[in-house]
C-alpha positions as CSV (number, residue, x, y, z in Angstrom):
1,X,-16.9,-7.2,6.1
2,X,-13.3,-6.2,4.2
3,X,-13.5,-9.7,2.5
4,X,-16.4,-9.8,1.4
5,X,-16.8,-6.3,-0.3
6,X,-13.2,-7.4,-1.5
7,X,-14.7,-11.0,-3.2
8,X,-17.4,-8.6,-4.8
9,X,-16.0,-6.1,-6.0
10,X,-12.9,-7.8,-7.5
11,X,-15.1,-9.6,-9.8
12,X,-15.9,-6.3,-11.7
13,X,-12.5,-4.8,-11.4
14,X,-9.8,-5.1,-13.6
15,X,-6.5,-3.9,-11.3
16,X,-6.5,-3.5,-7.5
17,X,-3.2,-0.8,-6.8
18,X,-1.8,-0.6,-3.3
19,X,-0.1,2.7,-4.6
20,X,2.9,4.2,-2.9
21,X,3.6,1.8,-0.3
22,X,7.5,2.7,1.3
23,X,10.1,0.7,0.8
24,X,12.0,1.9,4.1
25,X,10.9,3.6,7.4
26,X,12.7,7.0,6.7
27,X,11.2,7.3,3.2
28,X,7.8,7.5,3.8
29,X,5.9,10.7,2.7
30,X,3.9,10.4,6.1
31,X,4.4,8.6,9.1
32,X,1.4,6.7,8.8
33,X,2.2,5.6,5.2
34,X,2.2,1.8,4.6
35,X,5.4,0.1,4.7
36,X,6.7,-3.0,3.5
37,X,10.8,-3.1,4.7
38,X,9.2,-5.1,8.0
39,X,7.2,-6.9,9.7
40,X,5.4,-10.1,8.3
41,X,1.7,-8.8,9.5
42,X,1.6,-6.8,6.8
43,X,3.0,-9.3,4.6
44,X,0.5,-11.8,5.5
45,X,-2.0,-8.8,5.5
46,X,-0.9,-8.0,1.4
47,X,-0.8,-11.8,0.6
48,X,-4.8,-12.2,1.7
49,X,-5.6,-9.2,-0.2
50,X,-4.1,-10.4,-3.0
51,X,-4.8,-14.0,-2.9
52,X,-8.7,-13.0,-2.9
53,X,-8.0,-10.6,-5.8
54,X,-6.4,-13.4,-8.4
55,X,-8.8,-16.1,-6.8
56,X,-11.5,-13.5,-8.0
57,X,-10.1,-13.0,-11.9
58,X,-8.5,-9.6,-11.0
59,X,-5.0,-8.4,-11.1
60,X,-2.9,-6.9,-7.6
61,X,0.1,-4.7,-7.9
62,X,1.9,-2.9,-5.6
63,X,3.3,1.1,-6.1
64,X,7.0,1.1,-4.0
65,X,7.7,4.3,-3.2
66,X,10.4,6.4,-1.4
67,X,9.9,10.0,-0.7
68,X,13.2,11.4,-0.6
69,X,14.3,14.6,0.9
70,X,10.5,15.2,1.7
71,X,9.8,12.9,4.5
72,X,8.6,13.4,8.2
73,X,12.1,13.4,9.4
74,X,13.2,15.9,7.3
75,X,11.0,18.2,8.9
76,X,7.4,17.9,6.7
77,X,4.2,18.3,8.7
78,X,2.0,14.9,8.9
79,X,-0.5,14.7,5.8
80,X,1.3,16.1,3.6
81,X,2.6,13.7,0.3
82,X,5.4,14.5,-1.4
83,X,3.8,17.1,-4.1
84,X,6.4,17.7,-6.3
């Protein structure tokens, strides 16, 4: 179903942004955040995504993000971005 909305809607759009995606498992601004520092699944995952996207006419691009002080493990409740 994900791939083919994807192949449609791609067609009409000029950017797809996979914004603030962590660069590093204690940066992230919530613990379910996307990461990229492992794990090829995701790789593979981001590479499909975007392979469909270009095949389509559109452009990808990825947001890398680290959240700094305010990150789960420096105490921030789950949910919650970095709102600074």
């Amino acid at each position: 179903m994900f791939s083919i909305t994807l192949n449609v809607r791609s067609t009409e759009l000029g950017i797809l942004v996979t914004e603030a995606t962590a660069v590093m498992p204690n940066g992230r601004a919530t613990l379910s955040q996307l990461g990229i520092w492992s794990g090829m699944n995701i790789y593979l995952a981001l590479m499909k995504i975007s392979s469909s996207v270009k095949a389509n006419g559109a452009v990808s691009l990825i947001q890398l993000h680290h959240a700094g002080l305010v990150t789960p493990e420096q105490g921030m409740r789950i949910g919650h971005g970095s709102e600074c």
